[in-house]
C-alpha positions as CSV (number, residue, x, y, z in Angstrom):
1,X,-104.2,-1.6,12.1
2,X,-103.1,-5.0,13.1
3,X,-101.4,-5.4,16.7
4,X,-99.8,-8.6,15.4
5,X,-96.1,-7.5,14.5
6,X,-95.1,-9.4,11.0
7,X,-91.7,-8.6,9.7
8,X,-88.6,-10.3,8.1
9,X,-85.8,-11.9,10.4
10,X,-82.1,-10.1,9.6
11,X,-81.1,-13.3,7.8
12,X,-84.6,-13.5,5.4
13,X,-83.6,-9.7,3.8
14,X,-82.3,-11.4,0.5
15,X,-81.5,-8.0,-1.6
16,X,-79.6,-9.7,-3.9
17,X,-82.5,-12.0,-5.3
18,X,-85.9,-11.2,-7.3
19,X,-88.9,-9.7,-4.9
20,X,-90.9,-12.9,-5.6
21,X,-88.3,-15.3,-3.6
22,X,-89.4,-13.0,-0.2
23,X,-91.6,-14.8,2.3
24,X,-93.7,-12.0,2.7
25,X,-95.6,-10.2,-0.1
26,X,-97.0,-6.7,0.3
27,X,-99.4,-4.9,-1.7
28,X,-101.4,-2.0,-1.2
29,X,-104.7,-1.5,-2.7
30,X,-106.8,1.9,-2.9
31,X,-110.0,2.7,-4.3
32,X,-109.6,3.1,-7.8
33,X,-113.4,5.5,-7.7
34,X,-111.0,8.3,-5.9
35,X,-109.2,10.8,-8.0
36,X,-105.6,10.2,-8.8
37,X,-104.4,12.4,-6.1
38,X,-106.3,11.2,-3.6
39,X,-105.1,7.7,-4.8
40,X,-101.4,8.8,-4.5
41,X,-102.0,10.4,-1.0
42,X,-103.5,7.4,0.2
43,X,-101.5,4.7,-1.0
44,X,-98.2,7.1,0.5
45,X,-100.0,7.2,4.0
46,X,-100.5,3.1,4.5
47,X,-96.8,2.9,3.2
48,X,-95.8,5.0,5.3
49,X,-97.5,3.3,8.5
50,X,-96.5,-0.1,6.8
51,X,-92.4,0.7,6.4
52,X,-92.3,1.5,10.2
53,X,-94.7,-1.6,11.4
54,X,-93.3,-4.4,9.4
55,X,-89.7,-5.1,10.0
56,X,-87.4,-5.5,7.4
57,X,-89.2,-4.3,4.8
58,X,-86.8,-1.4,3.4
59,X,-82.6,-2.6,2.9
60,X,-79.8,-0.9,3.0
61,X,-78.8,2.8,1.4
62,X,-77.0,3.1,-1.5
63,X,-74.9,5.3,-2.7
64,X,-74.8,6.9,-6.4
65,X,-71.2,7.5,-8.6
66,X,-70.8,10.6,-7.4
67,X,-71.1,9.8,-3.7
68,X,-74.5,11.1,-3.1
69,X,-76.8,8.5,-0.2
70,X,-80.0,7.0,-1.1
71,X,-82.3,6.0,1.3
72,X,-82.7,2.0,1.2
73,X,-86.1,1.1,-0.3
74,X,-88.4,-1.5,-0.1
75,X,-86.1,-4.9,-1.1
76,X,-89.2,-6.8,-1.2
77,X,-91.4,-5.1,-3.4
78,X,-94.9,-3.6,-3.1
79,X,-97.3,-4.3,-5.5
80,X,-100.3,-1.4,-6.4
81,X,-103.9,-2.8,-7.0
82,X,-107.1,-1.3,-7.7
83,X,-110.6,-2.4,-6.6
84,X,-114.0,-0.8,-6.2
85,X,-115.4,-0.2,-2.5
86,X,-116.6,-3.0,-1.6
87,X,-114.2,-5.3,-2.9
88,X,-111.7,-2.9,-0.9
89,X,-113.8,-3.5,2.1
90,X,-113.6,-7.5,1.6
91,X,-110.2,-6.9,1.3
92,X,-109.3,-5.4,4.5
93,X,-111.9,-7.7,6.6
94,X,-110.3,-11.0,4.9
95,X,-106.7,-10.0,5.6
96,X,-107.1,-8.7,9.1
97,X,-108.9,-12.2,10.6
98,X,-105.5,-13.3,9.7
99,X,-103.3,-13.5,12.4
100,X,-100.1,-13.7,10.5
101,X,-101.0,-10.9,8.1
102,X,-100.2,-7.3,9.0
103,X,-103.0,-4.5,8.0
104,X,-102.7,-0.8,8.0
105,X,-105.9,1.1,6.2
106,X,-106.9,4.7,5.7
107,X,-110.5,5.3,6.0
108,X,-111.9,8.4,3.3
109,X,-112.4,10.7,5.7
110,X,-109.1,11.0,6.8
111,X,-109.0,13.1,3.3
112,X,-112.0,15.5,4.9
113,X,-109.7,17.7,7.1
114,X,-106.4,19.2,7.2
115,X,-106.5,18.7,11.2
116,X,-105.4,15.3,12.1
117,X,-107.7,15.3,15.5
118,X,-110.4,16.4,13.6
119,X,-110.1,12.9,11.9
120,X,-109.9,10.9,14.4
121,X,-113.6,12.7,15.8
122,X,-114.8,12.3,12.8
123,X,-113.6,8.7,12.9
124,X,-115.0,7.9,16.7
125,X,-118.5,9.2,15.7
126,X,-118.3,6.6,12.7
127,X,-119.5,2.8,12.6
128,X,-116.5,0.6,11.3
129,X,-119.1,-1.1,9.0
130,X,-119.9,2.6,7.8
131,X,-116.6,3.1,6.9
132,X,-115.1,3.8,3.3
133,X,-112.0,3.0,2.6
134,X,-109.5,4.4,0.5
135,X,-106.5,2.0,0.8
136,X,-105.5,-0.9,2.1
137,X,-101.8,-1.9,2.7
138,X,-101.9,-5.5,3.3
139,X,-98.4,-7.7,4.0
140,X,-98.0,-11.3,4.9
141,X,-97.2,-15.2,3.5
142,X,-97.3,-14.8,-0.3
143,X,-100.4,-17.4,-0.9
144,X,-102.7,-16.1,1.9
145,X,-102.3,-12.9,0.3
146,X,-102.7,-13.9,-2.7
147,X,-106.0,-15.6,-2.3
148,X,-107.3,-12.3,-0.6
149,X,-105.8,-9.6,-3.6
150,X,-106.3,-12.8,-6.3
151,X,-107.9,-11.0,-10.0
152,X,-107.2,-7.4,-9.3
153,X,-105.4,-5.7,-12.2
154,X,-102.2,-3.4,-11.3
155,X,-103.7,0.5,-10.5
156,X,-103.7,2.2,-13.8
């Protein structure tokens, strides 16, 4: 995960224009090998970790006609992408030598056991060039980003 902290200012949360005028562009890209499940799981867990590094990223409640609250989502958008291993892998490398680009992944294994400290043993006794990933939620400057994710199709 990226110790850089990348966010949006107060005055950059624009909820009144498209997603595409935002500075910063997030997608999240999981291993489109793993079964849909495991997809959905993973892509929920870097969101997850994502909405509560990066600042500014979800805007205000709302509230329905009959007075019910809605949680504020993400004003900004978040795009879903698909790869294969090891273009998941060149993913995550690329994006986290950037310093203004956040990173938050979730290795395979981390679907192996119900026990979260059995995960991160499993994890310690693991090379990080051994690792599989199973997605990738990657947020910074639109072009950088771009350049990283460029020719992956939308998860299917």
């Amino acid at each position: 995960m990226s110790e850089l902290r990348v966010g949006f200012a107060a005055d950059e949360i624009q909820t009144a224009e498209s997603t595409r005028s935002a500075r910063l562009k997030w997608v999240i890209v999981a291993d489109e090998a793993l079964p849909l499940g495991r997809i959905v799981n993973a892509a929920a867990c870097v969101a997850a970790v994502t909405t509560q590094a990066v600042p500014g990223l979800l805007a205000h409640d709302g509230i329905d006609g009959d007075g019910s609250a809605h949680l504020g989502l993400p004003w900004a958008g978040c795009t879903i992408l698909a790869a294969g291993e090891a273009k998941l892998r060149q993913i995550r490398d690329k994006a986290a030598r950037h310093a203004e680009i956040f990173v938050a992944d979730m290795p395979a294994l981390a679907q192996e056991t119900r026990v979260y400290d059995e995960y991160i043993e499993q994890l310690a006794a693991v090379s990080g060039l051994e690792l599989h990933y199973a997605a990738v939620s990657v947020v910074g400057p639109r072009k950088p980003v771009d350049r990283i994710v460029g020719g992956l199709a939308l998860l299917r």
